[in-house]
Rosetta silent file (secondary structure, phi, psi, omega in degrees, C-alpha in Angstrom):
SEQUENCE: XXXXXXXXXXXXXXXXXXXXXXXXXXXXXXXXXXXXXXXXXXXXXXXXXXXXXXXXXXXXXXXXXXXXXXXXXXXXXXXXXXXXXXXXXXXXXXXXXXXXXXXXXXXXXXXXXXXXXXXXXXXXXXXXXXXXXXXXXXXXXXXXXXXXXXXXXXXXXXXXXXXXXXXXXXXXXXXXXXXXXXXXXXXXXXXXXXXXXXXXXXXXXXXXXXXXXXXXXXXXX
SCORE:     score description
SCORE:     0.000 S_00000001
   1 L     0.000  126.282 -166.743  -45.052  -27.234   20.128 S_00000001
   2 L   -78.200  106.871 -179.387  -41.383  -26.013   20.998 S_00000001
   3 L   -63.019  164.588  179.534  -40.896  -22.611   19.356 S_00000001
   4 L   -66.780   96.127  156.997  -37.877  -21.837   17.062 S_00000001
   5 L    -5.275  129.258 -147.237  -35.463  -19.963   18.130 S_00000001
   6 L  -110.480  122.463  161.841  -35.232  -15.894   16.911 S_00000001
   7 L   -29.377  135.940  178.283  -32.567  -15.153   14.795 S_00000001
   8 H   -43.984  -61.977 -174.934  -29.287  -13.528   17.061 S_00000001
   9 H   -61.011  -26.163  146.801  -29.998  -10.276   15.391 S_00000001
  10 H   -43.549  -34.074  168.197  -33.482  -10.468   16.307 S_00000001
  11 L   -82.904  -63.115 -175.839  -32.186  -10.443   20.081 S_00000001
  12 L  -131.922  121.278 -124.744  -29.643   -7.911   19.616 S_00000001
  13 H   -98.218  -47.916 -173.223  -30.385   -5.669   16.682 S_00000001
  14 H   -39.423  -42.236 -156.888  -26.566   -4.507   16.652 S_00000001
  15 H   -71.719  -36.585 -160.756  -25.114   -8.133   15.197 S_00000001
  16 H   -78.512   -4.325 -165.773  -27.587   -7.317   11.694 S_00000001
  17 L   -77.865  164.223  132.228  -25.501   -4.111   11.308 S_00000001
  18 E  -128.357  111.098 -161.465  -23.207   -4.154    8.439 S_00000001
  19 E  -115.055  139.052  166.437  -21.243   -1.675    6.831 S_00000001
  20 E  -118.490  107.498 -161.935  -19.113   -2.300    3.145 S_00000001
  21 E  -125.501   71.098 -161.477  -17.017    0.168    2.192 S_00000001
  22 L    88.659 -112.720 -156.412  -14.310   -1.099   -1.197 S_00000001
  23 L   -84.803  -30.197  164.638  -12.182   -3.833    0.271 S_00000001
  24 E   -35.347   99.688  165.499  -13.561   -3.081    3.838 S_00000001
  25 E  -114.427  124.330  179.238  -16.260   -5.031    5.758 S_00000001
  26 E  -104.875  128.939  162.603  -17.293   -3.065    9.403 S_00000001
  27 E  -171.922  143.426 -162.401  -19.704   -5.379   11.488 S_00000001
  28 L   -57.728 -161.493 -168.451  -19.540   -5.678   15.427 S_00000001
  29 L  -129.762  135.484 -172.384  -17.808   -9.043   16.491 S_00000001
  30 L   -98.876 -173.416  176.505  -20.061  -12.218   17.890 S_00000001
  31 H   -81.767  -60.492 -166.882  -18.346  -14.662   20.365 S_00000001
  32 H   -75.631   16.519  173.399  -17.196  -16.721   17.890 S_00000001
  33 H   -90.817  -20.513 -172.179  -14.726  -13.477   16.067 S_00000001
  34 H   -71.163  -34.914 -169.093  -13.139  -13.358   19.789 S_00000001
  35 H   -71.386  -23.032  175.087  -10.616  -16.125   19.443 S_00000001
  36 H   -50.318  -60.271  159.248   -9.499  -14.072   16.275 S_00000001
  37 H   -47.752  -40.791  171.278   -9.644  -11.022   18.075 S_00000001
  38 H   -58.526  -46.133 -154.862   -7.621  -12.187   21.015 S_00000001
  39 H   -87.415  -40.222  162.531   -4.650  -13.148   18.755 S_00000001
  40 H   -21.875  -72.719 -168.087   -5.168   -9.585   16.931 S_00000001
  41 H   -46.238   -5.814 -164.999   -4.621   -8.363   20.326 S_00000001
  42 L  -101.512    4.448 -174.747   -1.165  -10.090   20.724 S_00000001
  43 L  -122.303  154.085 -169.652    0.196   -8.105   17.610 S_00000001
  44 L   -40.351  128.991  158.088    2.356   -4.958   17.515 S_00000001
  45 L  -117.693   10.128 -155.751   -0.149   -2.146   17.184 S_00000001
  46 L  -127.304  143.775  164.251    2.478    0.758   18.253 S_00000001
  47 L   -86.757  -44.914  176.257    6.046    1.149   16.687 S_00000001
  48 L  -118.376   96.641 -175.143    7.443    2.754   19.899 S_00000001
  49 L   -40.716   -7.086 -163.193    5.930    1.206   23.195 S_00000001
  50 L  -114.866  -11.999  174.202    7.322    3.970   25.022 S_00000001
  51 L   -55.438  172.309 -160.654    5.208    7.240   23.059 S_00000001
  52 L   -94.586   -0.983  165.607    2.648    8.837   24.810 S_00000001
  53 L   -52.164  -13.692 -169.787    0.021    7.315   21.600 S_00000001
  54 L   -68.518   98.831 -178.863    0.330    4.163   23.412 S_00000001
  55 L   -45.650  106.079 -172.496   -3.341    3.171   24.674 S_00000001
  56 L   -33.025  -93.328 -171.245   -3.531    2.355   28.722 S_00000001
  57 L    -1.296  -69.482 -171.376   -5.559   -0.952   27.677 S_00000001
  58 L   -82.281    0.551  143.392   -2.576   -1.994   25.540 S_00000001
  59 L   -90.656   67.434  156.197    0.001   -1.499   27.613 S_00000001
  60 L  -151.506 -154.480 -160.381    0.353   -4.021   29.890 S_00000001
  61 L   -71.527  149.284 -153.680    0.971   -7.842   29.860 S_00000001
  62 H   -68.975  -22.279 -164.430   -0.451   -9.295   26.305 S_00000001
  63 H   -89.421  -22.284  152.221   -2.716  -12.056   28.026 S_00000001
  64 H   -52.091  -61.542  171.586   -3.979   -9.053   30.504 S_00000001
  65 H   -26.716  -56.816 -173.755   -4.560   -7.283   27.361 S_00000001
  66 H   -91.737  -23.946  164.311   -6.856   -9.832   25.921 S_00000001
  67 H   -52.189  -49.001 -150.386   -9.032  -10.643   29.135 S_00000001
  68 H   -72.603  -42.719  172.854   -9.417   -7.239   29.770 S_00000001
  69 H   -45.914  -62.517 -132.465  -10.526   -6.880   25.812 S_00000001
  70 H   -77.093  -58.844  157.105  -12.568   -9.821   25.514 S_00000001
  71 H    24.708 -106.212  171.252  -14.033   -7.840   28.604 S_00000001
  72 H   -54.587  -54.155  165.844  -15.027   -4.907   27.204 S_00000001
  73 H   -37.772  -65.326 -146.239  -16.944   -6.129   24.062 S_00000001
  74 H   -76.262  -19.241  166.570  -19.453   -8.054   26.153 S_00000001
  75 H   -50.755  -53.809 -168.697  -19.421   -4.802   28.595 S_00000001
  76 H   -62.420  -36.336 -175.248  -20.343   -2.869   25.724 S_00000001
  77 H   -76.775  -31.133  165.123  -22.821   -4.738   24.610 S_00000001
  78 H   -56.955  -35.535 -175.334  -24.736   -4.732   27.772 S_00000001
  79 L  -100.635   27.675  174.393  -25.092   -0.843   27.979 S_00000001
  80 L   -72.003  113.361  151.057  -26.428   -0.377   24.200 S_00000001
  81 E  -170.188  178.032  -98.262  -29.395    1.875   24.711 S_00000001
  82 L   -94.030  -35.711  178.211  -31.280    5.118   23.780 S_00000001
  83 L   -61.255  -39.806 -124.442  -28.636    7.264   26.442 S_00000001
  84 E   176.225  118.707 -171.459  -25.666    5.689   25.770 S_00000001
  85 E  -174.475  132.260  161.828  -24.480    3.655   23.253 S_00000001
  86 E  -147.096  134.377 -154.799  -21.063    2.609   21.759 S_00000001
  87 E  -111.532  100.489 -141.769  -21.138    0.279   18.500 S_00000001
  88 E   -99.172  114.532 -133.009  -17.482   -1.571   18.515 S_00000001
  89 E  -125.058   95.363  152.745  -16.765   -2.555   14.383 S_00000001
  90 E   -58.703  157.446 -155.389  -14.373   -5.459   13.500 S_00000001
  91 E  -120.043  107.929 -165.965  -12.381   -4.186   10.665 S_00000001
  92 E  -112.025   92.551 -156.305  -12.563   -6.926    8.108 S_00000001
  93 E  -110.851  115.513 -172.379  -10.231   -6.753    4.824 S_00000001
  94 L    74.985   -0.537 -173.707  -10.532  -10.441    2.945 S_00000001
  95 L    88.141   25.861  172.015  -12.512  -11.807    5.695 S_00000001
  96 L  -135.345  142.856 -155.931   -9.706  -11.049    8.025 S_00000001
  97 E   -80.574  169.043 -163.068   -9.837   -9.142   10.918 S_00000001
  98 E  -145.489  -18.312 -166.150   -7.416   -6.229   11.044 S_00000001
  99 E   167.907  169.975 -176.736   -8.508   -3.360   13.711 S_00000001
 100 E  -130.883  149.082  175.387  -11.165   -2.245   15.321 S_00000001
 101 E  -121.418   98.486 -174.690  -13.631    0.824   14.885 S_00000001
 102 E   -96.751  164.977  143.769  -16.289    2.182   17.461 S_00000001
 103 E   -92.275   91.666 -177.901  -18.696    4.540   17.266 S_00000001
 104 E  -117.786  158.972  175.947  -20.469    6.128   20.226 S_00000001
 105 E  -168.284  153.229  161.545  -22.825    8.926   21.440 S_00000001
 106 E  -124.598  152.437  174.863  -24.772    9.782   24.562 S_00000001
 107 L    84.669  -33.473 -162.403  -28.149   10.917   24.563 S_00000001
 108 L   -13.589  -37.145  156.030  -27.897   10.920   20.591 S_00000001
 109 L   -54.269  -28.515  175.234  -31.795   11.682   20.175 S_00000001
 110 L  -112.563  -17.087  169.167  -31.273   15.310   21.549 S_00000001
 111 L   -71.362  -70.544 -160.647  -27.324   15.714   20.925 S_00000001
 112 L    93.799   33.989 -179.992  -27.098   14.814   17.339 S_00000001
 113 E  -143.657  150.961 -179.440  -23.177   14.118   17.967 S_00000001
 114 E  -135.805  154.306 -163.165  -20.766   10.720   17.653 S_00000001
 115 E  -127.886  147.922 -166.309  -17.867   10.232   18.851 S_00000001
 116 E  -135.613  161.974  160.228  -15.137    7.818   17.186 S_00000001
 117 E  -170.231  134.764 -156.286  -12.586    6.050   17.858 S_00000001
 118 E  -156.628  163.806  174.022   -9.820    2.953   16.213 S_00000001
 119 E  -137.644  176.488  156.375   -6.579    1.025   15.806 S_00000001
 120 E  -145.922  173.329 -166.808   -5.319   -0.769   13.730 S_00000001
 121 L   -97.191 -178.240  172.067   -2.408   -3.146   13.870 S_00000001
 122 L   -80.423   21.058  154.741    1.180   -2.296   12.683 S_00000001
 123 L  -130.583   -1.885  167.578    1.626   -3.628    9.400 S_00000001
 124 L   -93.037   -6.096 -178.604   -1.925   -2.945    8.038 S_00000001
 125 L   -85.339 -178.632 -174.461   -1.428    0.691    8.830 S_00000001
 126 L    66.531   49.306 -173.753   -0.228    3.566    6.147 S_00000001
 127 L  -120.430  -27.830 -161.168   -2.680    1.611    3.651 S_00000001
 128 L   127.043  -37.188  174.368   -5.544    3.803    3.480 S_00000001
 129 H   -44.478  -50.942 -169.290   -7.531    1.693    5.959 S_00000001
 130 H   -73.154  -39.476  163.206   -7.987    4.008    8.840 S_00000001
 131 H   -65.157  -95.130 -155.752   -9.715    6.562    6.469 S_00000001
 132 H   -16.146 -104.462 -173.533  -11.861    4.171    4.781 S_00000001
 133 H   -43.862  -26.235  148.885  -13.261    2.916    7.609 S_00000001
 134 H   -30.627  -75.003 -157.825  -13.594    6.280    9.608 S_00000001
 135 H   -34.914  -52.865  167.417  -15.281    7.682    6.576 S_00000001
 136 H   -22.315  -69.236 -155.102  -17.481    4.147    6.484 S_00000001
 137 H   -78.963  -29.612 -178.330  -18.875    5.153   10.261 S_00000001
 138 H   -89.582    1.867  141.506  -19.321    8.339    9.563 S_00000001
 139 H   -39.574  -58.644  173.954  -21.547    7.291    6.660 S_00000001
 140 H   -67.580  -17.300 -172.402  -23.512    5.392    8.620 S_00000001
 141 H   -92.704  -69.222 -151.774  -23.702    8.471   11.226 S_00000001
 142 H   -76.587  -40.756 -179.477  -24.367   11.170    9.129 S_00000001
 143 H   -98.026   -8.009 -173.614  -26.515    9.792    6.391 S_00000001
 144 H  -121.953  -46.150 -170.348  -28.534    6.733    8.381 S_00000001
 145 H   -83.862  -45.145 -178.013  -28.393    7.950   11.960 S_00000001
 146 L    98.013    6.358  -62.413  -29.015   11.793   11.006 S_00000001
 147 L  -161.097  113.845  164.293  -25.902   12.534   13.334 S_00000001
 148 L   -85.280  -26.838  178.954  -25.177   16.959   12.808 S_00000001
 149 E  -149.107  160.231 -171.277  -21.731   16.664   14.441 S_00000001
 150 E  -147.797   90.279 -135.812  -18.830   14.128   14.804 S_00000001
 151 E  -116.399  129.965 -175.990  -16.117   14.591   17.123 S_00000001
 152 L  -152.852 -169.608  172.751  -12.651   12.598   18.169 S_00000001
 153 L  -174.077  170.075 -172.327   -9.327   13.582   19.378 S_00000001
 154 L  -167.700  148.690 -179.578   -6.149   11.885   19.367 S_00000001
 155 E   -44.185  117.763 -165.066   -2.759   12.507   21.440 S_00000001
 156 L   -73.780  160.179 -114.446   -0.685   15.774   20.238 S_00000001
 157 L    -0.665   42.373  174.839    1.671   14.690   17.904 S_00000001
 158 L   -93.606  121.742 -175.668    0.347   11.401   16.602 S_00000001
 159 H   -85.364  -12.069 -170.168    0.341   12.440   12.635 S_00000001
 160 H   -81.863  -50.217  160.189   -1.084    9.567   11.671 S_00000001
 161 H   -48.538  -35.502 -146.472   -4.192   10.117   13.514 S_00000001
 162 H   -99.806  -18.429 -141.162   -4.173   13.767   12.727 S_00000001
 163 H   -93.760  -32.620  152.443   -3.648   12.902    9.455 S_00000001
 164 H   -66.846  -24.253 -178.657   -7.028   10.546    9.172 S_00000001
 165 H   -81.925  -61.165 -160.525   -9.432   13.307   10.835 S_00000001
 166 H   -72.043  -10.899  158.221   -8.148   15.780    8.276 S_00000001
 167 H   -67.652  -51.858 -174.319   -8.943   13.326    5.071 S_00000001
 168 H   -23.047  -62.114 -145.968  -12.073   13.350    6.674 S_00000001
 169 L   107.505   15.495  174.070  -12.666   16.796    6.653 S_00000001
 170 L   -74.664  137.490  151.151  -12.102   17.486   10.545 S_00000001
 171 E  -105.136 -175.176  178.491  -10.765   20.797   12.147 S_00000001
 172 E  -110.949  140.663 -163.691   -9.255   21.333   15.280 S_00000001
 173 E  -132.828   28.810  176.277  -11.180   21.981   17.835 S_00000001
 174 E   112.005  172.295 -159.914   -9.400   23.140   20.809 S_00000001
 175 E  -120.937  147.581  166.482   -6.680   21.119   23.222 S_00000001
 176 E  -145.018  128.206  176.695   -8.041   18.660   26.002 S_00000001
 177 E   -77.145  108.858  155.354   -5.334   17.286   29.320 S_00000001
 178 E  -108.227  172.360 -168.795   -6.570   13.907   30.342 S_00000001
 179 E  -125.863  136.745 -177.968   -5.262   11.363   32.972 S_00000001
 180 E  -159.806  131.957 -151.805   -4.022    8.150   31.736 S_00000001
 181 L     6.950   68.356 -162.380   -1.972    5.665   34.083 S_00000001
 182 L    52.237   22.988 -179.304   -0.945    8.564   36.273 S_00000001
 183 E  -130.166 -168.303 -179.806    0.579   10.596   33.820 S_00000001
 184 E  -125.143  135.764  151.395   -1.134   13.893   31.686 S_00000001
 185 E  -130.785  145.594 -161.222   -1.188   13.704   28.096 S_00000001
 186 E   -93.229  136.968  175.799   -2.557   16.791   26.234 S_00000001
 187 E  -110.338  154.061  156.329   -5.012   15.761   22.946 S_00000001
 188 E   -83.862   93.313 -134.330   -5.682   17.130   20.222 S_00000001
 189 E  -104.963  173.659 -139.718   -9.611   17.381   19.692 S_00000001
 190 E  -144.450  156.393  170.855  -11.147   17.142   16.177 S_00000001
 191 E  -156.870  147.955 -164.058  -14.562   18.179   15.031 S_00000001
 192 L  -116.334  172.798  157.003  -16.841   17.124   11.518 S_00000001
 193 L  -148.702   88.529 -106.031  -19.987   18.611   10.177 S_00000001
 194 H   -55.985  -49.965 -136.562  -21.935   16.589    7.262 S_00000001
 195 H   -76.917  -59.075  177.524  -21.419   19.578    5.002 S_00000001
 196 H   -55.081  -20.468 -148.224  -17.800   19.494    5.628 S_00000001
 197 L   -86.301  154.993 -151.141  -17.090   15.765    5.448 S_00000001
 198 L  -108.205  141.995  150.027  -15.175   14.833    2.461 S_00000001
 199 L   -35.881  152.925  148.504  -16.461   11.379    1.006 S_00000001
 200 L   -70.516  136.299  170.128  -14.902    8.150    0.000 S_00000001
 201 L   -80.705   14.783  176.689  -14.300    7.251   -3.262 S_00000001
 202 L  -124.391  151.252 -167.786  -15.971    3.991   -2.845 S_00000001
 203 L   -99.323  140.621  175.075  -19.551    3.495   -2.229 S_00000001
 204 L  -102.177  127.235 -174.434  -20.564    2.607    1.099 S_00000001
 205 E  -119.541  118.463 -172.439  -23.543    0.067    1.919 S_00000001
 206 E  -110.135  125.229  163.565  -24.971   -0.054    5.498 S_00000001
 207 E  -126.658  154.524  162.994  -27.537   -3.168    5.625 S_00000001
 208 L    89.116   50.521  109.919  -29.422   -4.253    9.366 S_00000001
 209 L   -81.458  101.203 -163.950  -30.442   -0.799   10.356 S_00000001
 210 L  -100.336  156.699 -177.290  -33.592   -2.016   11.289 S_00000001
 211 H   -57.894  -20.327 -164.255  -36.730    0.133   12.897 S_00000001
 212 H   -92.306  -51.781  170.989  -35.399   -1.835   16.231 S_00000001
 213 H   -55.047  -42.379 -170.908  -31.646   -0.515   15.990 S_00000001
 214 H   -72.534  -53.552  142.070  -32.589    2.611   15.130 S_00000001
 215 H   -13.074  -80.411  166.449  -34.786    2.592   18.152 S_00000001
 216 L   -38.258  -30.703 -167.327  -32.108    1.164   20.500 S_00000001
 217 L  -105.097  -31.263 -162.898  -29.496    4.210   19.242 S_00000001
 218 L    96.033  -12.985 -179.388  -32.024    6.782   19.897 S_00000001
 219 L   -67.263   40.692 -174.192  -32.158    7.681   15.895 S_00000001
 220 L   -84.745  172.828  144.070  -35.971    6.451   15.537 S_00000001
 221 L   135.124    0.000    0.000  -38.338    8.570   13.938 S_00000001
């Protein structure tokens, strides 16, 4: 007798995740969300191509851009486990994708800490989105995962970014110089604590955090 096949999420615990937050749906992206994603990738996400906010990945040629992207999901998905783990969110408004949101942590059973990070493109931003969905992951971090601190950082003077960490309820947390296609740009790094984190005014619903996922993130227990 031929057995049935196991549900996808059954295989990889991550695809059951779901987070709903208003108008917002966060849930990683399967192979068939990539041709969507790809053409995502081909739209403006920067007003001026030449600021230092401009992401190495997205600056270069657009169909580099989406190989290298396509890439990276399926990288990511290969290194999900208990050490290491980053959880990549299509950002879904009407059932259309719009940006993307990860989540990450290493170690996360003995740190307690997540790390975030997102775009979105340039006409869905200045909506409201990029809080929502922060706030959304850090729902899922702080209240599901058990997550004590939540940490990000974003290029000094991008306000827009500065400007989502501090709805949040982030402070600044000190300056960090990284190397990014041979040049230094200085960041500005951000830090949460549940007790500080300011809420959404919409209720947020995480379904598929399963005893296996939880497992898999290091948050069993």
């Amino acid at each position: 007798m031929t057995a049935l096949p196991s549900p996808l999420p059954d295989l990889y615990p991550p695809f059951g995740l779901r987070i709903t937050a208003g108008p917002l749906t966060l849930r990683p992206l399967r192979d068939e969300d990539l041709p969507e994603y790809a053409a995502l990738l081909h739209r403006p996400i920067f007003a001026d191509m030449d600021s230092d906010q401009v992401f190495p990945w997205y600056d270069v040629d657009p169909d580099e851009r989406v190989a290298r992207s396509v890439q990276f999901q399926w990288q990511l998905r290969s290194k999900v486990g208990p050490t290491d783990w980053n959880l990549s969110f299509g950002i879904f408004h009407q059932e259309r994708l719009i940006g993307m949101q990860d989540l990450g942590a290493s170690h996360f059973a003995v740190r307690r800490v997540v790390g975030s990070g997102s775009w979105l493109t340039l006409d869905e931003q200045g909506k409201g989105h990029g809080t929502l969905m922060r706030q959304a992951v850090l729902v899922l971090a702080f209240d599901h995962l058990g997550a004590q601190r939540a940490e990000t950082s974003a290029v000094v003077g991008n306000g827009a970014s500065y400007g989502v960490s501090r709805s949040c309820g982030y402070r600044e947390d000190g300056l960090l110089v990284v190397e990014e296609n041979g040049r230094a740009k200085t960041q500005q790094r951000f830090s949460l604590t549940p007790e500080r984190f300011r809420r959404p005014d919409v209720a947020v619903e995480v379904e598929g955090l399963t005893g296996a996922l939880r497992g898999l993130l290091g948050a069993g227990g």
